[in-house]
Backbone as CSV, one residue per row, in Angstrom:
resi,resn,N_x,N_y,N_z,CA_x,CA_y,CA_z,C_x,C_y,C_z
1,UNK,-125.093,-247.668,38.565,-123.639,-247.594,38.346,-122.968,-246.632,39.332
2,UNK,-121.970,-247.394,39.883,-121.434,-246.157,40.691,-120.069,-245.675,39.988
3,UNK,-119.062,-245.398,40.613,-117.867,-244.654,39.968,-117.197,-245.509,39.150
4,UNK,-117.717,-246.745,39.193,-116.674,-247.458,37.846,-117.681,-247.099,37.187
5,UNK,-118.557,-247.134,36.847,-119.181,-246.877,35.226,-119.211,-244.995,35.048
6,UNK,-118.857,-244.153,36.058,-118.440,-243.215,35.708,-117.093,-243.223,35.039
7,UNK,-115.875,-243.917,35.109,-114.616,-244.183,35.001,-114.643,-242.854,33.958
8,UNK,-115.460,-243.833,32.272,-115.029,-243.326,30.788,-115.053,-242.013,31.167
9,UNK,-116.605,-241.883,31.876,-116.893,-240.185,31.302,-115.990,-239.086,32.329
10,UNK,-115.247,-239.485,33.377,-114.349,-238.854,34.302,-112.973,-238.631,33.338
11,UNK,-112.668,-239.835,32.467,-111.539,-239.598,32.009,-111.667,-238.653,30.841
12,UNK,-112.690,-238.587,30.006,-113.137,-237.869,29.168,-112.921,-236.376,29.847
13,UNK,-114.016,-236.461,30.589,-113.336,-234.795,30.685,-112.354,-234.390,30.959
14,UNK,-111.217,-235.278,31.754,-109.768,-235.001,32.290,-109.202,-234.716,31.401
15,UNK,-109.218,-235.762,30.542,-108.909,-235.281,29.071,-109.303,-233.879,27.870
16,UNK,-110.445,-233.689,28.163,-110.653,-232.809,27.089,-110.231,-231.727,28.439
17,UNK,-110.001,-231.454,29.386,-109.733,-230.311,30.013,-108.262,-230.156,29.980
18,UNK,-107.059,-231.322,29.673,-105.836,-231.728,29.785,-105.978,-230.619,28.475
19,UNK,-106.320,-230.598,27.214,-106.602,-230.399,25.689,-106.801,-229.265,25.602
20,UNK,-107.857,-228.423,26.170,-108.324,-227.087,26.844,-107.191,-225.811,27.110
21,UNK,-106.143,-226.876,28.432,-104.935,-226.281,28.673,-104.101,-226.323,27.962
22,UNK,-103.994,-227.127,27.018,-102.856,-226.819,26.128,-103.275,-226.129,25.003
23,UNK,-104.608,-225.718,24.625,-104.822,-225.010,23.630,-104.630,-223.340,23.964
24,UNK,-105.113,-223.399,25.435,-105.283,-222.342,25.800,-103.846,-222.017,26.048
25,UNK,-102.610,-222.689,26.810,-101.348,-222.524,26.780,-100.722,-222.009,25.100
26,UNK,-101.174,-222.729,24.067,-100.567,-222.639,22.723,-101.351,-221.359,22.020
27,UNK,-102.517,-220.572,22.318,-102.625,-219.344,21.699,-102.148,-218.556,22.547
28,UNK,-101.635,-218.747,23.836,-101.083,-217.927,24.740,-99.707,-217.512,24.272
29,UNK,-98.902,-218.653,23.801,-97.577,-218.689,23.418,-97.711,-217.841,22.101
30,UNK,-98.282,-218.345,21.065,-98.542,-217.521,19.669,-99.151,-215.988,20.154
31,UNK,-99.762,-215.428,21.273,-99.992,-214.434,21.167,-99.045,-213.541,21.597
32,UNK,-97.837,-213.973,22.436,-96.899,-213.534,22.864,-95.858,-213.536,21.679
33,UNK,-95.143,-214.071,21.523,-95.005,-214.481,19.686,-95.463,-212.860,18.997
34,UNK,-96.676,-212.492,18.419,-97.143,-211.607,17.874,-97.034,-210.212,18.836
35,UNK,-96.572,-210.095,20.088,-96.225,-209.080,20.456,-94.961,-208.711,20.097
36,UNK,-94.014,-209.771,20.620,-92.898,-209.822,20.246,-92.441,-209.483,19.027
37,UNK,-93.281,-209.309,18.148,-92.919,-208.904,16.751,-93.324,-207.925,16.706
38,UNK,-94.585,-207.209,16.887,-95.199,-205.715,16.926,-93.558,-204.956,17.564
């Protein structure tokens, strides 16, 4: 198999890394948030 049967697992991680950044963006925001209140 060359890069088409890589396709799924390329998009997979694009994805879970797309997911990654926004989690990591969204405790970023909530931790700023909790300063802001201290």
């Amino acid at each position: 198999p060359g890069l088409a049967g890589n396709a799924p697992a390329l998009r997979h991680i694009k994805s879970s890394a797309a997911d990654f950044q926004r989690k990591c963006q969204n405790s970023y925001s909530i931790a700023k948030d909790s300063f802001l209140i201290l």
